[in-house]
C-alpha positions in Angstrom: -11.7 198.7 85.9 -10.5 196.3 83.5 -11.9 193.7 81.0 -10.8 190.1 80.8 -8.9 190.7 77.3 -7.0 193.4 78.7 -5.8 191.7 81.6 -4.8 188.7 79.2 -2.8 191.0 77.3 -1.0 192.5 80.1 -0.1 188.7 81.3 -2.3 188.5 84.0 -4.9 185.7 83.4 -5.1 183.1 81.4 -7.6 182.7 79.1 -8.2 179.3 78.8 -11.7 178.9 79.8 -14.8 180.0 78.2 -17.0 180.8 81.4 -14.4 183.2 82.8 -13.9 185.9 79.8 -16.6 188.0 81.2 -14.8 189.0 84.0 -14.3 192.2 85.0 -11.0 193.3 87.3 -10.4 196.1 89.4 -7.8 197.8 91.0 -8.2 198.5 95.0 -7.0 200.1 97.5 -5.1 198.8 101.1 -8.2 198.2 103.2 -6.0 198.5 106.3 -4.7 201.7 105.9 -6.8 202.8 103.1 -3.7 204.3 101.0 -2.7 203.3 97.7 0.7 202.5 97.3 0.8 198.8 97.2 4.4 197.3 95.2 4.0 193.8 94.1 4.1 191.0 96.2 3.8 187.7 94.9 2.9 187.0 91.2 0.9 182.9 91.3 -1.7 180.9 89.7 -4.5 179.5 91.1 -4.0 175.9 92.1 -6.9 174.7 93.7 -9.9 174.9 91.4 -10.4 176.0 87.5 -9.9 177.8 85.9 -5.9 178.5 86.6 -6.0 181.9 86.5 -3.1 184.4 87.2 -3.2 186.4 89.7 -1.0 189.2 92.0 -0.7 190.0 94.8 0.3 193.5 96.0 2.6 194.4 99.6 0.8 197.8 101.1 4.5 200.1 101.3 3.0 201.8 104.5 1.4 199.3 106.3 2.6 196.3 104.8 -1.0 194.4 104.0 -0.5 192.1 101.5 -4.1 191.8 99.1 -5.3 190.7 95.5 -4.5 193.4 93.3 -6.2 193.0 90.4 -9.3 191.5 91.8 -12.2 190.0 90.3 -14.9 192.5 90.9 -17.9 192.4 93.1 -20.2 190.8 89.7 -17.4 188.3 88.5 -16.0 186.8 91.8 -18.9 184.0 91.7 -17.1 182.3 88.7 -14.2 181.6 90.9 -15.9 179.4 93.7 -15.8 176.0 92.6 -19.5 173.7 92.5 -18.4 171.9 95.0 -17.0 174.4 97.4 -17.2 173.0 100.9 -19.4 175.5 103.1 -22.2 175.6 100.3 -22.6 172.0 100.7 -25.7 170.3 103.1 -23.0 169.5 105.4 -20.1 171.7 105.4 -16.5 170.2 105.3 -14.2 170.8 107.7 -16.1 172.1 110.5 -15.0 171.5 114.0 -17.0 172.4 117.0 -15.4 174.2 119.6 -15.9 173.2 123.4 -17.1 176.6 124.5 -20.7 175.8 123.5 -20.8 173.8 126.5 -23.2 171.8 125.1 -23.6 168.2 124.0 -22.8 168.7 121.0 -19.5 166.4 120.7 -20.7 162.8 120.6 -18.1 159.7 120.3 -17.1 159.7 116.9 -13.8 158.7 118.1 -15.8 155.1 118.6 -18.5 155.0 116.4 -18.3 152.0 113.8 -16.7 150.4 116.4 -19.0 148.4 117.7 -16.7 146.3 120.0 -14.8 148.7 121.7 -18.3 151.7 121.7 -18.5 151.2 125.4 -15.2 152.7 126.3 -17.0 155.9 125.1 -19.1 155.9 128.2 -15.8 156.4 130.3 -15.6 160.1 131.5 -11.7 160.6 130.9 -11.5 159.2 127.5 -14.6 161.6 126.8 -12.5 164.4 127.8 -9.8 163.5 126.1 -11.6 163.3 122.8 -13.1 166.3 123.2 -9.8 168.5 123.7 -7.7 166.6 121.0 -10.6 167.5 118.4 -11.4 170.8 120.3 -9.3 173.0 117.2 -11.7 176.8 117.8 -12.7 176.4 114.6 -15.8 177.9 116.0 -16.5 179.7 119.2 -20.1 180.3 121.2 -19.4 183.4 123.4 -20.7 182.3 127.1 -23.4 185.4 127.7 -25.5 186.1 130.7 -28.3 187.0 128.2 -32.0 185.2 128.4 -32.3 184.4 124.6 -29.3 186.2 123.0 -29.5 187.1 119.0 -27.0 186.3 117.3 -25.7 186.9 113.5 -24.0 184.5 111.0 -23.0 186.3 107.8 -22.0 183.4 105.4 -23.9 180.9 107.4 -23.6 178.3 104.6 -25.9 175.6 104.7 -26.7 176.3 108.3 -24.6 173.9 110.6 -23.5 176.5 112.8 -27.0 178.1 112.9 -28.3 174.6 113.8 -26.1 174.6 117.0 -26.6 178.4 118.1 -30.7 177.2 117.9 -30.3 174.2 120.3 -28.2 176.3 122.8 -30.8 178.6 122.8 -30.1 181.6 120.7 -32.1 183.6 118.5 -30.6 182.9 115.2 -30.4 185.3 111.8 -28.2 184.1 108.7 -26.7 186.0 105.4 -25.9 183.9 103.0 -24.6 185.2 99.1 -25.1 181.9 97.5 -28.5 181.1 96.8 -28.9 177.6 96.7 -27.2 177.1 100.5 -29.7 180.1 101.5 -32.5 178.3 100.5 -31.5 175.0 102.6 -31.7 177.1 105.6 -34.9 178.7 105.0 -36.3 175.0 104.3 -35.2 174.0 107.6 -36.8 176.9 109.2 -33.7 179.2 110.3 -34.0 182.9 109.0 -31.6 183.4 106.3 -31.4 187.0 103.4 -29.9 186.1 100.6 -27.1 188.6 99.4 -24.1 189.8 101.1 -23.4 191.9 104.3 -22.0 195.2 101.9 -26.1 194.6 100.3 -28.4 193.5 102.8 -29.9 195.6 105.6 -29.3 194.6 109.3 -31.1 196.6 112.2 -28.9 198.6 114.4 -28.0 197.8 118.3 -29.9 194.4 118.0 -27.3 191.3 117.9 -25.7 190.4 121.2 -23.0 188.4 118.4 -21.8 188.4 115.4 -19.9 185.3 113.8 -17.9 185.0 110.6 -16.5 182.0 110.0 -13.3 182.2 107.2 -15.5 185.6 105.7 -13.6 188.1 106.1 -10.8 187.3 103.7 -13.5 187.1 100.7 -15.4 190.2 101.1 -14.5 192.8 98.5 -15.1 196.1 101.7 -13.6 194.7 104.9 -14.7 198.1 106.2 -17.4 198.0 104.8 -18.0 194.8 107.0 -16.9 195.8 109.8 -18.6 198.9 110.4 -22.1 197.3 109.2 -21.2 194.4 111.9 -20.1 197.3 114.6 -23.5 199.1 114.0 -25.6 196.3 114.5 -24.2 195.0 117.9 -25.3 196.0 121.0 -22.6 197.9 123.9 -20.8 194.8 125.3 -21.9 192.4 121.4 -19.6 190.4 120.6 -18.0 189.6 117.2 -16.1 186.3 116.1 -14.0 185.8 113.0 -11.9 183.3 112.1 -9.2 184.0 109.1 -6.2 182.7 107.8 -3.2 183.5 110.0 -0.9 185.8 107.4 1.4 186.3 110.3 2.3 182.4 111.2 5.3 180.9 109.6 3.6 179.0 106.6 3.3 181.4 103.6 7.2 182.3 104.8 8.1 179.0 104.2 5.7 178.2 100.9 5.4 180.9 99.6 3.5 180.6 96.3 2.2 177.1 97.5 0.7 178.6 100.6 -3.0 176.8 101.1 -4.0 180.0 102.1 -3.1 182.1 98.4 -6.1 181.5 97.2 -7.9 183.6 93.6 -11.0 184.3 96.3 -8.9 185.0 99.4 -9.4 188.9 98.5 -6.9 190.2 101.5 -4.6 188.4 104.2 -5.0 189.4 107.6 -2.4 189.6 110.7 -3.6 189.9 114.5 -2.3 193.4 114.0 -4.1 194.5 111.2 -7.0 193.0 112.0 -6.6 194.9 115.5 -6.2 198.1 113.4 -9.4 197.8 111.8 -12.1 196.9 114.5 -10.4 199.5 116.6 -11.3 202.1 114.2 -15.2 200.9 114.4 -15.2 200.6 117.9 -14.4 197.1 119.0 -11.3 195.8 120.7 -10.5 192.5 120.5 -10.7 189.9 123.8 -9.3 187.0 122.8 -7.2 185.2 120.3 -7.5 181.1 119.1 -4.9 180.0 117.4 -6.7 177.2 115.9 -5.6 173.4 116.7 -5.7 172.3 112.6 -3.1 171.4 110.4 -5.1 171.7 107.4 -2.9 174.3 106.1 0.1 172.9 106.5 -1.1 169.8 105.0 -2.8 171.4 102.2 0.3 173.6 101.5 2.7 170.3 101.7 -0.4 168.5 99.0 0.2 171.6 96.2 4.2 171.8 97.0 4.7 168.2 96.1 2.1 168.7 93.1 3.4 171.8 91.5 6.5 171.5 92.1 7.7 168.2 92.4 5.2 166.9 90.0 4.0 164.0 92.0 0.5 164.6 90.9 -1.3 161.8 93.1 0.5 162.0 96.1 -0.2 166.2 95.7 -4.0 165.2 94.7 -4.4 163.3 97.8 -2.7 165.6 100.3 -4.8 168.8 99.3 -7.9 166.1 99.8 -7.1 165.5 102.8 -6.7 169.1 103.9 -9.7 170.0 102.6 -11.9 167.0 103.8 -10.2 165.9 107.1 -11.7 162.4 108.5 -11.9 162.2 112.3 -9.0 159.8 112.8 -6.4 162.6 110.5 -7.6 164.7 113.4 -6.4 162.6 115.7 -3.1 161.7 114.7 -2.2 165.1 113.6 -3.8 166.7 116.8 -0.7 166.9 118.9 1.2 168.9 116.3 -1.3 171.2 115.7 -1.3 171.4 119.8 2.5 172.2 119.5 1.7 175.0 116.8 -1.2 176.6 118.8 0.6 176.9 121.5 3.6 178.7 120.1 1.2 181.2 117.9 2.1 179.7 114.5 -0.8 177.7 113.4 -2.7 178.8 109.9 -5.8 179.7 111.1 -6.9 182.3 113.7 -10.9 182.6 115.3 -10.7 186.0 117.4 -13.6 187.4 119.7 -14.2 191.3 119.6 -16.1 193.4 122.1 -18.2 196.4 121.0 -17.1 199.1 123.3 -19.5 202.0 124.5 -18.5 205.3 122.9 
């Protein structure tokens, strides 16, 4: 393990800011393959929060996972998650429902402030309509013929996706590592441990799901993860995860302005790897989403233009908008993100595993 001052010496951070100089880094090991012969991979800086830390990345030479290497250790990570960081917030940004909660879930926000024209909401087709163009499986209810199925969140936030398992019927647990989020839930009545899934205890053969919405790439033991998550799913559980989407065409293109290279993404999945690892605990995955959002892409455009053609307000408002997408950005951008789904290339995944009987 190293200390902040050693890593400033070797080039590696920058040691501008004050609240960061206690951090401790570490070196680690491919969690795909679990060997530890990584070459470097990319060398960046952190563009989307402070402070603008260096960081590298390392390129696994026998499987070819690409992870943070140095990372912040399991103690100093929390300095790198800005205040304001979207999921921790009483309502999360950028959260999409998915159709498959077939629920009512997805009212006409597509009309609402307009008073004039709200009535053309009541019309079936345009209903539809609104609901596939916004329909990006962000987020994905498993349809179970279960009387009251349990289900898991582990980084439930500040409970929005809780909220919706409750009203279609489920039994509902949370994890949550941050505590102010944690304590939102619990005030609103949904059970919620503060800590994270490599800390807290979960019962064995209980949860008929498992979601993890964007988790996976932060946790410090994706094993780890996984095989906690495989132990506590019943035969026939289901687990759903949503990542980045290392194997689309956007970090190729990018590169170091990715939206995806981020200090906290800790490793950068591909259907393969990912395929790889819940294999070796005992779950095979059913299906794939390739998610219908742009926010990548946009996001990744935002901190090209900023960095490196230094148009700092055009940048600024780019990355806003891919972080905080309004309903009618959805919209517009909705048939390209169509277009990218369909061809396997958009930047995020969400992909349902089973839990197979041994």
């Amino acid at each position: 393990m190293l200390a902040w001052k050693s890593l400033s010496l070797l080039g590696l951070v920058s040691m501008s800011e004050e609240s960061t100089k206690a951090t401790m880094w570490e070196s680690t090991n491919c969690c795909v393959c679990l060997t530890n012969e990584p070459r470097q991979f990319l060398h960046s800086i952190e563009m989307l929060s402070q402070p603008r830390v260096e960081y590298r990345l390392a390129k696994c030479t026998e499987c070819g996972h690409v992870y943070l290497n140095p990372r912040p250790d399991l103690s100093s990570i929390g300095f790198f998650y800005p205040s304001d960081y979207g999921p921790h917030q009483e309502v999360p940004q950028g959260c999409v429902q998915a159709k498959t909660t077939n629920s009512n879930q997805s009212k006409n926000a597509l009309f609402e402030g307009l008073n004039l024209v709200r009535w053309l909401g009541r019309l079936d087709g345009l209903r539809r309509l609104h609901r596939w163009l916004l329909d990006s499986k962000s987020t994905v209810i498993p349809v179970l013929d279960i009387a009251n199925p349990r289900a898991l969140e582990i980084g439930c936030g500040a409970g929005r996706f809780l909220d919706l398992l409750r009203e279609a019927g489920w039994e509902t647990h949370g994890i949550e590592p941050a505590d102010i989020p944690a304590e939102r839930c619990r005030y609103r009545g949904l059970r919620v441990t503060t800590g994270s899934i490599e800390n807290v205890a979960v019962p064995k053969n209980f949860f008929n799901a498992v979601f993890a919405w964007m988790v996976l790439e932060h946790v410090h033991e994706p094993r780890t993860t996984l095989q906690k998550i495989a132990e506590s799913l019943c035969i026939d559980g289901r687990l759903l995860i949503s990542v980045p989407n290392f194997g689309c065409w956007e970090p190729k293109i990018f590169g170091r302005y990715w939206y995806g290279f981020q200090l906290v993404h800790l490793n950068y999945f591909t259907i393969g790897e990912l395929d790889r690892m819940l294999r070796a605990e005992g779950m095979c995955i059913e299906k794939v989403f390739f998610q219908t959002s742009v926010r990548n892409l946009i996001g990744s455009l935002g901190l090209f233009v900023r960095e490196r053609l230094r148009l700092r307000v055009l940048g600024d408002w780019l990355v806003q908008c891919a972080a905080d997408m309004s309903m009618w950005s959805q919209l517009a951008f909705s048939p390209l993100a169509k277009i990218l789904s369909w061809l396997g290339q958009s930047g995020r995944i969400t992909i349902q595993a089973r839990k197979m009987a041994t």
